[in-house]
N, CA, C and O of each residue as an XYZ file, in Angstrom:
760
protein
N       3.555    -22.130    -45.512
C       2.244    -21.580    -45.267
C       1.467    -22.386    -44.231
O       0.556    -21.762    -43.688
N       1.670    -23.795    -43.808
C       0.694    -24.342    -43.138
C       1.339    -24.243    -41.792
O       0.517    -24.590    -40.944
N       2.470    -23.911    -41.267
C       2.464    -23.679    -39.747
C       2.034    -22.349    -39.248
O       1.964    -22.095    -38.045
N       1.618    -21.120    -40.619
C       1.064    -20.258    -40.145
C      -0.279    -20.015    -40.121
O      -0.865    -19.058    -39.615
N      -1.015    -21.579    -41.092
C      -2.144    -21.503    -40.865
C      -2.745    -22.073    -39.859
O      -3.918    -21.847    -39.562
N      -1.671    -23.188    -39.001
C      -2.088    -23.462    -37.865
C      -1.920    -22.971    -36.633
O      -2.640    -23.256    -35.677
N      -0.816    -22.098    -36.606
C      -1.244    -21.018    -35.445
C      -2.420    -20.083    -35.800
O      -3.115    -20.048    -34.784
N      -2.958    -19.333    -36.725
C      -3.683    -18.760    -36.879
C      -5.063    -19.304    -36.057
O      -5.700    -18.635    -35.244
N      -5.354    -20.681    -36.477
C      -6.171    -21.661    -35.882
C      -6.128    -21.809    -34.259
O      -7.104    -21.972    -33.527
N      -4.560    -21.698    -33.821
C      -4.584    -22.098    -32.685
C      -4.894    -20.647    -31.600
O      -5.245    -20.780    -30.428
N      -4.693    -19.375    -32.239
C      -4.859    -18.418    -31.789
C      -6.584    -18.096    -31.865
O      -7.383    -17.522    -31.126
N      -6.634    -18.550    -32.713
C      -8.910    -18.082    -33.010
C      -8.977    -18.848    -31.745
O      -9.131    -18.084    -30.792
N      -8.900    -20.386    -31.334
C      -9.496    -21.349    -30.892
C      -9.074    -20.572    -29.263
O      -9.866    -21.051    -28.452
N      -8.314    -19.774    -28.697
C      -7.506    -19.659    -27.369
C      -8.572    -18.472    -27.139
O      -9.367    -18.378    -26.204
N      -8.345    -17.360    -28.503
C      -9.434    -16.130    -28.489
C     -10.616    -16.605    -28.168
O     -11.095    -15.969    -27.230
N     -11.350    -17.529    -28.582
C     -12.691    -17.954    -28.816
C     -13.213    -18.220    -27.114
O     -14.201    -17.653    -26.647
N     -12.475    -19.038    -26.449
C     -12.375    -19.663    -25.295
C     -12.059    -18.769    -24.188
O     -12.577    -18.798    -23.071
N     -11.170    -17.984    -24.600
C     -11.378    -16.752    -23.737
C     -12.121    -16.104    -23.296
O     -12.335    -15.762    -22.133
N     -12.964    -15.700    -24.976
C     -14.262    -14.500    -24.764
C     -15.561    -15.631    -24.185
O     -16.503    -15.051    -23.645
N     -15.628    -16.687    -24.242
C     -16.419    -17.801    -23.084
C     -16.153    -17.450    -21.819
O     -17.148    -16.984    -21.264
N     -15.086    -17.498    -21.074
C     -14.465    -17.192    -20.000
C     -14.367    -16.120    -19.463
O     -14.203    -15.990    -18.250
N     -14.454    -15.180    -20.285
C     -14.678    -13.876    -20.113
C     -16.236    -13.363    -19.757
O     -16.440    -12.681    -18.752
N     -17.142    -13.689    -20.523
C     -18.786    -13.608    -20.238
C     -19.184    -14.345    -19.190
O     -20.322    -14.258    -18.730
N     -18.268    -15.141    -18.722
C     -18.956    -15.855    -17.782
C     -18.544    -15.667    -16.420
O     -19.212    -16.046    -15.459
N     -16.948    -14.819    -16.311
C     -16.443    -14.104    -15.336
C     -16.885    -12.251    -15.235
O     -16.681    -11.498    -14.283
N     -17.385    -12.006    -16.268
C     -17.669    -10.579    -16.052
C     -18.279     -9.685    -14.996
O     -17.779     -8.661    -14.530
N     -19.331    -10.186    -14.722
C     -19.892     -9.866    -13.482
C     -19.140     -9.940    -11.842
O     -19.352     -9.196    -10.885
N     -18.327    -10.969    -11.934
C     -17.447    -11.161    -10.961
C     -16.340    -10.022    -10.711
O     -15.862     -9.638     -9.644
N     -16.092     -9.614    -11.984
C     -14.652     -8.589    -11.479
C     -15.157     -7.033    -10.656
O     -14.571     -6.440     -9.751
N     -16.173     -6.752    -11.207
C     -15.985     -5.313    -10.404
C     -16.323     -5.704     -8.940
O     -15.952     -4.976     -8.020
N     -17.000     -6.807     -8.720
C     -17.072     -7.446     -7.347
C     -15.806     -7.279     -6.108
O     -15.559     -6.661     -5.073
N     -15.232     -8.304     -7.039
C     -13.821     -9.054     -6.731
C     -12.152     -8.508     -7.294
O     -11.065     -8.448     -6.720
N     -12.646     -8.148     -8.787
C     -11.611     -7.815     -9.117
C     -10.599     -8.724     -9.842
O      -9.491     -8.554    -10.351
N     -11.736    -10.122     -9.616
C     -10.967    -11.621    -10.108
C     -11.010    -11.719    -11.343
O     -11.196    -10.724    -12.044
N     -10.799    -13.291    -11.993
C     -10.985    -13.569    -13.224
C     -10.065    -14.353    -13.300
O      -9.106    -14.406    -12.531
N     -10.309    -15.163    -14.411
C      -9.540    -15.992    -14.889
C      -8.493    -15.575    -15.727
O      -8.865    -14.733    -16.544
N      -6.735    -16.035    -15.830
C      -6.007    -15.241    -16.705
C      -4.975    -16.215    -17.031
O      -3.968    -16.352    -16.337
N      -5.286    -17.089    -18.385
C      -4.787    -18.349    -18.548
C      -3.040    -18.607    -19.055
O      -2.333    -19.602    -19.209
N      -2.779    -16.604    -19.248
C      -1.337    -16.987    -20.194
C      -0.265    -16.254    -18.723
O       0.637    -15.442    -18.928
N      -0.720    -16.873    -17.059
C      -0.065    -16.571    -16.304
C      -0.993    -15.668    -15.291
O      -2.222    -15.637    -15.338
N      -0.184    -14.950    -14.380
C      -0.757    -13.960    -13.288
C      -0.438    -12.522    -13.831
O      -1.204    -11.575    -13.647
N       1.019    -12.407    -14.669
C       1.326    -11.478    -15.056
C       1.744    -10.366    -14.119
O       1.515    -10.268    -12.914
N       2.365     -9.598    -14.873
C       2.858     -8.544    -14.094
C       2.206     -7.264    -13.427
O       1.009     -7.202    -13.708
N       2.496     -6.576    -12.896
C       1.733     -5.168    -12.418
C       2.050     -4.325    -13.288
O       3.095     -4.574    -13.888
N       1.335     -3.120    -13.653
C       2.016     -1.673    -13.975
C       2.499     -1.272    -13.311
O       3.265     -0.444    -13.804
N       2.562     -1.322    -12.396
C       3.161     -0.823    -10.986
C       4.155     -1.983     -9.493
O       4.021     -2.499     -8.383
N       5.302     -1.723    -10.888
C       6.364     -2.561    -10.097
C       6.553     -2.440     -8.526
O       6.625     -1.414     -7.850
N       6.607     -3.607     -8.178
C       6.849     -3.908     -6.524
C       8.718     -3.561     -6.293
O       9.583     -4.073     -7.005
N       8.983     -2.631     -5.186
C       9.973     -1.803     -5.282
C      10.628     -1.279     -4.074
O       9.814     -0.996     -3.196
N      11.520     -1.125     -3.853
C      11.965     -0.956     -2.238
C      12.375      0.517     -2.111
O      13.115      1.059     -2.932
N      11.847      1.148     -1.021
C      11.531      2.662     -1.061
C      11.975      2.901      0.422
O      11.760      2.210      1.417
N      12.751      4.240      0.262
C      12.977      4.993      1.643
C      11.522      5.478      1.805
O      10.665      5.988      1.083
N      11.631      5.117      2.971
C      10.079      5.272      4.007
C      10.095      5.498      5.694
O       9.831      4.548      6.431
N      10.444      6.901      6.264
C      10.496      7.056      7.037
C       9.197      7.094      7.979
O       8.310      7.915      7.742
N       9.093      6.168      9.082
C       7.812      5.848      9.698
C       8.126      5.460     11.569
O       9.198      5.230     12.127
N       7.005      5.505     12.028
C       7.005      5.200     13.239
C       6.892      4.109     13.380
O       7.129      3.735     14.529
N       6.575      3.246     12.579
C       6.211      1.665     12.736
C       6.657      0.830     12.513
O       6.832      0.784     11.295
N       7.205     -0.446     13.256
C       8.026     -1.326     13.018
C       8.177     -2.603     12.366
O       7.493     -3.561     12.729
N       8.942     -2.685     11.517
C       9.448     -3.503     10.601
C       8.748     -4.765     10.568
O       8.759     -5.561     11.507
N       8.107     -4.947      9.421
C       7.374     -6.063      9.389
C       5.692     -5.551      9.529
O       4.874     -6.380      9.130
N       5.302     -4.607      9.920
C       4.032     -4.020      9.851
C       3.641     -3.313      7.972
O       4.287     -2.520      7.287
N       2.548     -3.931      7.734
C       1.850     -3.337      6.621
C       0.945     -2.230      6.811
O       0.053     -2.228      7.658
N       1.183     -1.310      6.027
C       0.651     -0.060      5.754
C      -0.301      0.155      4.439
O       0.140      0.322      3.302
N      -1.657      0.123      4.791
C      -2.075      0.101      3.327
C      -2.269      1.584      3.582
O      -2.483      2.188      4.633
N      -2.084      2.169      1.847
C      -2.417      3.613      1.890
C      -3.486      3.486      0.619
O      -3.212      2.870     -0.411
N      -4.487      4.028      0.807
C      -5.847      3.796     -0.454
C      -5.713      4.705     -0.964
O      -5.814      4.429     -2.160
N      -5.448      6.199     -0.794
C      -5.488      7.408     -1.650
C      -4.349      7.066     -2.553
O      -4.472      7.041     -3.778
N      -2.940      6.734     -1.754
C      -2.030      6.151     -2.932
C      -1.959      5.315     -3.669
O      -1.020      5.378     -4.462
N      -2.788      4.290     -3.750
C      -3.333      2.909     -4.273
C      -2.203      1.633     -4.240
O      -2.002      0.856     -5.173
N      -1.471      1.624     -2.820
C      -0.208      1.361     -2.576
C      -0.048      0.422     -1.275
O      -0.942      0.671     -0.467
N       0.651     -0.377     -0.932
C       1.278     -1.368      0.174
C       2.264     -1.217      0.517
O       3.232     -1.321     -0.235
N       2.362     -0.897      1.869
C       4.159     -0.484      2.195
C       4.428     -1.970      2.688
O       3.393     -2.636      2.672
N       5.371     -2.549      3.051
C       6.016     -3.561      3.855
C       6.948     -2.786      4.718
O       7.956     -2.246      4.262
N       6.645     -2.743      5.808
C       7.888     -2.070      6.494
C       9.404     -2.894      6.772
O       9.368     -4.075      7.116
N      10.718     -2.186      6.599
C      11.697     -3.138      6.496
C      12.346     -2.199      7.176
O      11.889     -1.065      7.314
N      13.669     -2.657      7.748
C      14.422     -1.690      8.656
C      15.249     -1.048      7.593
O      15.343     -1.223      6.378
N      15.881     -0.157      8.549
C      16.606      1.010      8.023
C      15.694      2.352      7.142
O      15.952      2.984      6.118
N      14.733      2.381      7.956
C      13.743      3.647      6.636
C      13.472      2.922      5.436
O      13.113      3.679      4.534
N      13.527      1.493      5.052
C      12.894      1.412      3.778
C      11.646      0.860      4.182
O      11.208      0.879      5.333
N      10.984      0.268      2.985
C       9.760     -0.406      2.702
C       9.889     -0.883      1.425
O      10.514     -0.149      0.659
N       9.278     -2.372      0.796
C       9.196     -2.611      0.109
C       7.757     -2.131     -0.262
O       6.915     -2.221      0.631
N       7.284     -1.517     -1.756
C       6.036     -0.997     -2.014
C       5.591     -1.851     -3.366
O       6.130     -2.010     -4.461
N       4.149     -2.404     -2.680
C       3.731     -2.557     -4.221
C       2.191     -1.786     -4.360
O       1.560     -1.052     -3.599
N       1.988     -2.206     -5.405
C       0.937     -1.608     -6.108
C      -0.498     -2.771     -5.886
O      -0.529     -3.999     -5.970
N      -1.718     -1.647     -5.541
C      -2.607     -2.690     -4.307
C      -4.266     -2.091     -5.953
O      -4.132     -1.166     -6.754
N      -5.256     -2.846     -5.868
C      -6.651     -2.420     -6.235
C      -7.050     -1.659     -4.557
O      -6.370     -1.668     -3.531
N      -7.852     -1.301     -4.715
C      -8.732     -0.858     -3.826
C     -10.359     -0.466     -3.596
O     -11.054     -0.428     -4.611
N     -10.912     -0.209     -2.449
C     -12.525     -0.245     -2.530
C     -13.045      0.470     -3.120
O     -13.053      1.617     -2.673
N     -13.705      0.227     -4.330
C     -14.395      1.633     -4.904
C     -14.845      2.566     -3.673
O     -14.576      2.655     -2.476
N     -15.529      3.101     -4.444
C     -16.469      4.636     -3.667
C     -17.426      3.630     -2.829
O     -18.022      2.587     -3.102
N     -17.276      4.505     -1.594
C     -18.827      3.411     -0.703
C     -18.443      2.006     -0.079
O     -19.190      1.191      0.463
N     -16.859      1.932     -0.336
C     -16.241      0.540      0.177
C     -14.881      0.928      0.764
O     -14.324     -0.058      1.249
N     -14.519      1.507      0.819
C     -13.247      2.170      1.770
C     -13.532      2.230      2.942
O     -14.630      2.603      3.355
N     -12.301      1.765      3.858
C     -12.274      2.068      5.045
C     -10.680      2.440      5.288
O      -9.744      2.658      4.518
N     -10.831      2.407      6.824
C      -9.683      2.488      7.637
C      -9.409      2.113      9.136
O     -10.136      2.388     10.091
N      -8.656      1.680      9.149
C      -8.017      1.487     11.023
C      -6.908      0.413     10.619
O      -6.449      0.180      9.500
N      -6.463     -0.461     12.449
C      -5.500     -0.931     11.858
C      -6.525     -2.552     12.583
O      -7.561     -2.798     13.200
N      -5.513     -3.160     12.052
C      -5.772     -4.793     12.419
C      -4.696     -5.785     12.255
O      -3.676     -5.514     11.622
N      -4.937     -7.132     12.909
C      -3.688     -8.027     12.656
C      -4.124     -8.616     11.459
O      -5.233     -8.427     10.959
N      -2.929     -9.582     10.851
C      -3.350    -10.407      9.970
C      -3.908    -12.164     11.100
O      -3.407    -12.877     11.971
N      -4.935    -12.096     10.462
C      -5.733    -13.414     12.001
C      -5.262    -14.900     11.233
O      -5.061    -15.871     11.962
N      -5.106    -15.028      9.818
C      -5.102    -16.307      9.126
C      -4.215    -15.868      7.565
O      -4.256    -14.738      7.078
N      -3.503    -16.955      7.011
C      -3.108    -16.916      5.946
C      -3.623    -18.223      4.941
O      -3.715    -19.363      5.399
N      -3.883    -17.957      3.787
C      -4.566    -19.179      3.010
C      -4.228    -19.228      1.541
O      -4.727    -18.386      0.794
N      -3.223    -20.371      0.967
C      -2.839    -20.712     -0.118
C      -4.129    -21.698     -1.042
O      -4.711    -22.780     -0.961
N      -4.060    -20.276     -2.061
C      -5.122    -20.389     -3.108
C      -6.748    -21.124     -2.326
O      -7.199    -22.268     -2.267
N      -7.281    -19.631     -1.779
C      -8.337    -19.981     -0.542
C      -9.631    -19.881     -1.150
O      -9.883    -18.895     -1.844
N     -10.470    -20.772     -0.976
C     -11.946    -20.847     -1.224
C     -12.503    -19.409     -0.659
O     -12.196    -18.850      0.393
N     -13.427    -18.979     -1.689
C     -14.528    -17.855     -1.354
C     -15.773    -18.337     -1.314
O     -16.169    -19.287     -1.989
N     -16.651    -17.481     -0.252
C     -17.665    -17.614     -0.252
C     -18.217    -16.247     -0.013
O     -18.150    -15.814      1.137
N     -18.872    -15.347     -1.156
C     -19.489    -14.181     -0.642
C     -20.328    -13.718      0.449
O     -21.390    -14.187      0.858
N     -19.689    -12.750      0.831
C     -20.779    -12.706      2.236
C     -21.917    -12.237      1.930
O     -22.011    -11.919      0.745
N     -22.998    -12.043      2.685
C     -24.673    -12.251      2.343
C     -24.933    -10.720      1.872
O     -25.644    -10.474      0.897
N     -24.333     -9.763      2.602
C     -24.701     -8.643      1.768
C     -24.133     -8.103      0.886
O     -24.525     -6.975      0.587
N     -23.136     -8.628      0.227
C     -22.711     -9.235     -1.404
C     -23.421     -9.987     -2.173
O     -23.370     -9.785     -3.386
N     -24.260    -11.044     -1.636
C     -25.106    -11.754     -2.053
C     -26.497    -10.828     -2.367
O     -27.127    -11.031     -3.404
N     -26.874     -9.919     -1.505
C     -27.654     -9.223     -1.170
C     -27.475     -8.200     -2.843
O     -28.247     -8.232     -3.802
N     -26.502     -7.576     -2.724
C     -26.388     -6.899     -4.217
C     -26.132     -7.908     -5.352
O     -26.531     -7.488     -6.438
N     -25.728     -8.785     -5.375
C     -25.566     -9.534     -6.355
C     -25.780    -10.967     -6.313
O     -24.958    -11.875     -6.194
N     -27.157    -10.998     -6.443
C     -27.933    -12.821     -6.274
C     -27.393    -13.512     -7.213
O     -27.337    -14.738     -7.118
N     -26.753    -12.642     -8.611
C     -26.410    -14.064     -9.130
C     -24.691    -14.780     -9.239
O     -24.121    -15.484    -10.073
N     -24.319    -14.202     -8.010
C     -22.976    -14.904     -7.566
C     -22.726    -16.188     -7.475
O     -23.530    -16.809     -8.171
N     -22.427    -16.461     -7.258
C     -21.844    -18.192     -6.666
C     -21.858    -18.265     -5.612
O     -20.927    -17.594     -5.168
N     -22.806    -19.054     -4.309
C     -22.374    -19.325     -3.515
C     -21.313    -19.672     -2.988
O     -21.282    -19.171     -1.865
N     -20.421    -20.260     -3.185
C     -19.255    -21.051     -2.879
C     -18.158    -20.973     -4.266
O     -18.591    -21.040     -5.416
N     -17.041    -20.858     -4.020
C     -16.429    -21.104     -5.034
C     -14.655    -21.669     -4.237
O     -13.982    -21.101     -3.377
N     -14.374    -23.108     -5.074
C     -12.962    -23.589     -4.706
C     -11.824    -22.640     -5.049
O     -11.982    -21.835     -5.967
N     -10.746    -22.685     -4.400
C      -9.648    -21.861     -4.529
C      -8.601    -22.643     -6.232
O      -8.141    -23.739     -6.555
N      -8.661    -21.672     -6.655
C      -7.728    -21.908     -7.873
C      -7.735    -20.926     -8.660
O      -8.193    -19.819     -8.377
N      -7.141    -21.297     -9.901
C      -7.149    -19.936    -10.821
C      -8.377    -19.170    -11.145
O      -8.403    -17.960    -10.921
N      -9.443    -19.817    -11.679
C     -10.493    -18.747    -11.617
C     -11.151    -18.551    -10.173
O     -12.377    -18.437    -10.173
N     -10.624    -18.509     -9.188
C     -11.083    -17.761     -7.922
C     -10.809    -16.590     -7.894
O      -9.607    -16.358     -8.028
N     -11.879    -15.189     -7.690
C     -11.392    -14.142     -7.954
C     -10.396    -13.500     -6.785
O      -9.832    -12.406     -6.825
N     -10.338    -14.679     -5.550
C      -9.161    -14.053     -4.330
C      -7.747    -14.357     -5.005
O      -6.780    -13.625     -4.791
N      -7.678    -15.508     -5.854
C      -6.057    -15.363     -6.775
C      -5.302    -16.450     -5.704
O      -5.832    -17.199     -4.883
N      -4.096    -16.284     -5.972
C      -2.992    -17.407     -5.486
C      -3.106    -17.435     -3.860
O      -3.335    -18.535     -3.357
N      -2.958    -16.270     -2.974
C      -3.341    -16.120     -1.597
C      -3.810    -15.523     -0.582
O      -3.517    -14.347     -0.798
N      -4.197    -15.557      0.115
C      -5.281    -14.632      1.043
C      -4.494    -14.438      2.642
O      -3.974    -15.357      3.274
N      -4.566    -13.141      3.026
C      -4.443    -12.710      4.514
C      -5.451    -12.063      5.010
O      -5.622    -10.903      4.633
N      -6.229    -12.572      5.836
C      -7.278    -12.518      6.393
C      -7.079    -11.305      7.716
O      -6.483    -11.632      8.742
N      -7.592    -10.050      7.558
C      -7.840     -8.885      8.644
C      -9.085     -8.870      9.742
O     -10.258     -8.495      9.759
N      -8.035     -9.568     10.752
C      -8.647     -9.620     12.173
C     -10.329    -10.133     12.002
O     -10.651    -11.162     11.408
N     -11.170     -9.305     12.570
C     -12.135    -10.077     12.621
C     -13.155     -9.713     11.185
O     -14.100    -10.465     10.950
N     -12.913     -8.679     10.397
C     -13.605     -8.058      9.531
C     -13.977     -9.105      8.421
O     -13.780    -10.283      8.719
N     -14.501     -8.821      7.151
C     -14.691     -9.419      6.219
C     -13.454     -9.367      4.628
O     -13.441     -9.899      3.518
N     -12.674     -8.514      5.303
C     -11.705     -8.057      4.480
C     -10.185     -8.969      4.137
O      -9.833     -9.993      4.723
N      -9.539     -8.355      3.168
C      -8.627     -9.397      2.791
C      -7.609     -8.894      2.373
O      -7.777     -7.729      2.013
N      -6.505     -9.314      2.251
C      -5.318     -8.701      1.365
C      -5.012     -9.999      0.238
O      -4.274    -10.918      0.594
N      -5.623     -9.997     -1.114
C      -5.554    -11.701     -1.494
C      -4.555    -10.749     -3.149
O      -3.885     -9.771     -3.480
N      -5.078    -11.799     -3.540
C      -4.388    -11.883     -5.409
C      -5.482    -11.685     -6.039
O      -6.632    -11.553     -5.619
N      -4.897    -11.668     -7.458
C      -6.164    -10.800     -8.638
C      -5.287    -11.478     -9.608
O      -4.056    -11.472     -9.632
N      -6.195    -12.124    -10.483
C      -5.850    -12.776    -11.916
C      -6.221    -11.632    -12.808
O      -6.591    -11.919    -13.946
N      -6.165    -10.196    -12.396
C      -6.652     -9.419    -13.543
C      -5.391     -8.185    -13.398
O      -5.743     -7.020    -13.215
N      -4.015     -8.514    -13.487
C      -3.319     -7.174    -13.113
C      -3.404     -6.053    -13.618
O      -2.649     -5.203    -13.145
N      -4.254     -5.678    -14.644
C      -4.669     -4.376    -15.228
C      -5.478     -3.833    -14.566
O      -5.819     -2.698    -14.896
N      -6.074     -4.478    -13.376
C      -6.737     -3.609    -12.637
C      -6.184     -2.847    -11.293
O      -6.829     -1.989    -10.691
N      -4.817     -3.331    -10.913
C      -4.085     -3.022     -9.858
C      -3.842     -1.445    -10.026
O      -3.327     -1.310    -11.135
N      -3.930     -0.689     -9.655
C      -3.745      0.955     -9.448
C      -5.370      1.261     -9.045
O      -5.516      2.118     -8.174
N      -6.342      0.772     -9.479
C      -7.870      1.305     -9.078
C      -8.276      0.751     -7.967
O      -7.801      0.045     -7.078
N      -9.767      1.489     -8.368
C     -10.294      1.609     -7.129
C     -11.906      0.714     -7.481
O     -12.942      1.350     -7.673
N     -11.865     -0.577     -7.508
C     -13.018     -1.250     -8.336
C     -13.413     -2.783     -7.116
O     -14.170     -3.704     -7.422
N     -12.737     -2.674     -5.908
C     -13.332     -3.791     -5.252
C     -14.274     -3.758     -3.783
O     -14.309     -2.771     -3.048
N     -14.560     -4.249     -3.682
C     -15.691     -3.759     -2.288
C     -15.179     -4.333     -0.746
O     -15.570     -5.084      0.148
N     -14.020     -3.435     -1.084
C     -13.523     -3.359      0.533
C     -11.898     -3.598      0.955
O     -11.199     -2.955      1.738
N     -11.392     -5.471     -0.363
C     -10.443     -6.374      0.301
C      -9.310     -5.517     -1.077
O      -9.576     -5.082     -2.198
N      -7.905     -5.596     -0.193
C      -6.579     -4.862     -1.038
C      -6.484     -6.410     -2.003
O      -6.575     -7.529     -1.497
N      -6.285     -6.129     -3.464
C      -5.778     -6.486     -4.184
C      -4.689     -6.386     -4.618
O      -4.393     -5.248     -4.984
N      -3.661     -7.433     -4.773
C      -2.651     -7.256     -5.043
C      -2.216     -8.329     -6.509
O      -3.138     -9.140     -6.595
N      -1.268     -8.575     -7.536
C      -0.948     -9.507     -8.120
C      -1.097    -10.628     -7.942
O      -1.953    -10.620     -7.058
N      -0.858    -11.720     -8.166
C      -0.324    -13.440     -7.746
C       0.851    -12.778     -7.373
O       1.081    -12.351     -6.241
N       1.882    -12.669     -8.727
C       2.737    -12.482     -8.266
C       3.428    -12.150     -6.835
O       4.168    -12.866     -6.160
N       2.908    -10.719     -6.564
C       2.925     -9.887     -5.561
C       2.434    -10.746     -4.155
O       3.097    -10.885     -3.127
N       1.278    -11.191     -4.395
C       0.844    -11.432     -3.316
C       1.231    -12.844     -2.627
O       0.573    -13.394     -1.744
N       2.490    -13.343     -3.236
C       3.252    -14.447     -2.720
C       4.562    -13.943     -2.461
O       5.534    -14.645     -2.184
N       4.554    -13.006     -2.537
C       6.121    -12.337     -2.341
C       5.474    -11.644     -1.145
O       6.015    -12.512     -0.460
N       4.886    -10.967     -0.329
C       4.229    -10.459      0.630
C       3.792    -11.728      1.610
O       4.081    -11.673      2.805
N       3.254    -12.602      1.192
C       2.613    -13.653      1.833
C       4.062    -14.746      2.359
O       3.993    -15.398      3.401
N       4.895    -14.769      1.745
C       6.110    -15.227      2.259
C       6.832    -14.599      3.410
O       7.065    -15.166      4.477
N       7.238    -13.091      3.021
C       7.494    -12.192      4.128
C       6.949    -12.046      5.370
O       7.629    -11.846      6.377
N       5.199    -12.178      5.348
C       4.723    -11.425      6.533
C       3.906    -12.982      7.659
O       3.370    -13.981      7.180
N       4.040    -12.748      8.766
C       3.457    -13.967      9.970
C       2.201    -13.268      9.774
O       1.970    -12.221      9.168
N       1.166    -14.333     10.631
C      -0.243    -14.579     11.376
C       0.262    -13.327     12.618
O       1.168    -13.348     13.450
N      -0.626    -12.442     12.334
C      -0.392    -12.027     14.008
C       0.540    -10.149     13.510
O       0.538     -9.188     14.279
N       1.105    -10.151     12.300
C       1.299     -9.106     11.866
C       0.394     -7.870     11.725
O      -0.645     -8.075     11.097
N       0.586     -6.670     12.175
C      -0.333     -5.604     11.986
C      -0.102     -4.986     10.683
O       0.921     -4.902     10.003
N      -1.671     -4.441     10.440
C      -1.953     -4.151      9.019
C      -3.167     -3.096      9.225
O      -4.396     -3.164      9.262
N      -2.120     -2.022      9.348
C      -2.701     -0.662      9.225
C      -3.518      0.441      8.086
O      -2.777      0.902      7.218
N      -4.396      0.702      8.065
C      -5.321      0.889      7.109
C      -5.752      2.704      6.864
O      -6.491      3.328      7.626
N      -5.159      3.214      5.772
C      -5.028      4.966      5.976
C      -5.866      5.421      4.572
O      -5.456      5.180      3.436
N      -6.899      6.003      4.835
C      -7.789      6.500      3.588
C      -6.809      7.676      3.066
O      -7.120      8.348      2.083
């Protein structure tokens, strides 16, 4: 009986600390999409997957598609590797194409001012690590404010809940971030 009364203990005490962590990240996710997620990065619902994909564009170019809530990787021979992306709510979507200008392992945020502007009680500044809501890594689109980073929240990957930047896994978004150079195009299709 007593090693099940001390997991019981050890499970209240993890729950308890959570729902702390949780109230105090809440406001942040429909932002960002971030959060803190202590038992790993976890997986997607939407397995990352290699797909016939017939296209005009050459290998090594990213394709975000937002209506599909999806990331192509272009790879030769008609495939693509596809994963599963968040995207801009309503009123935060865009489109065109752009390079990737910078890449950044587990990258400091700083909200931009008219983020700040809707939401004063952000954080100015925040260091790159697990509770950063950009996640394990960031690819930075050309000159915009936008991003292709990670999400410590993979239950949110298929929606449409961030204001502007593609979300992808940790996971995911080091398996992409390995694959793709500085200087790669990253095409953008509502």
């Amino acid at each position: 009986m007593r090693p099940i009364a001390l997991m019981f203990t050890a499970l209240t005490l993890l729950a308890g600390a959570g729902q702390v962590q949780a109230e105090g990240f809440g406001d942040t996710r429909d932002i960002m999409g971030g959060g803190p997620n202590f038992f790993g990065s976890g997986a997607s619902t939407i397995p990352r997957t290699t797909v016939n994909y017939a296209t005009e564009y050459a290998p090594g170019t990213i394709v975000v598609n937002t209506a599909e809530r999806r990331l192509y990787l272009v790879l030769p021979g008609g495939q693509a590797l596809r994963y599963g992306i968040g995207v801009g709510r309503d009123g935060f979507r865009w489109g065109g194409t752009h390079r990737i200008t910078a890449k950044k392992e587990w990258p400091s945020w700083t909200p931009p001012s008219d983020m700040l502007r809707r939401r004063p009680d952000l954080p100015r500044h925040m260091a790159g690590g697990i509770e950063n809501p950009l996640g394990a890594r960031a690819m930075y689109l050309g000159s915009t404010l936008y991003r292709i980073h990670g999400s410590n929240e993979p239950e949110t990957i298929g929606q449409a809940v961030s204001s502007g930047c593609f979300r992808m896994t940790n996971d995911d978004v080091k398996d992409l971030y390995d694959r793709v150079s500085v200087g790669a195009t990253v095409v953008v299709k509502n």
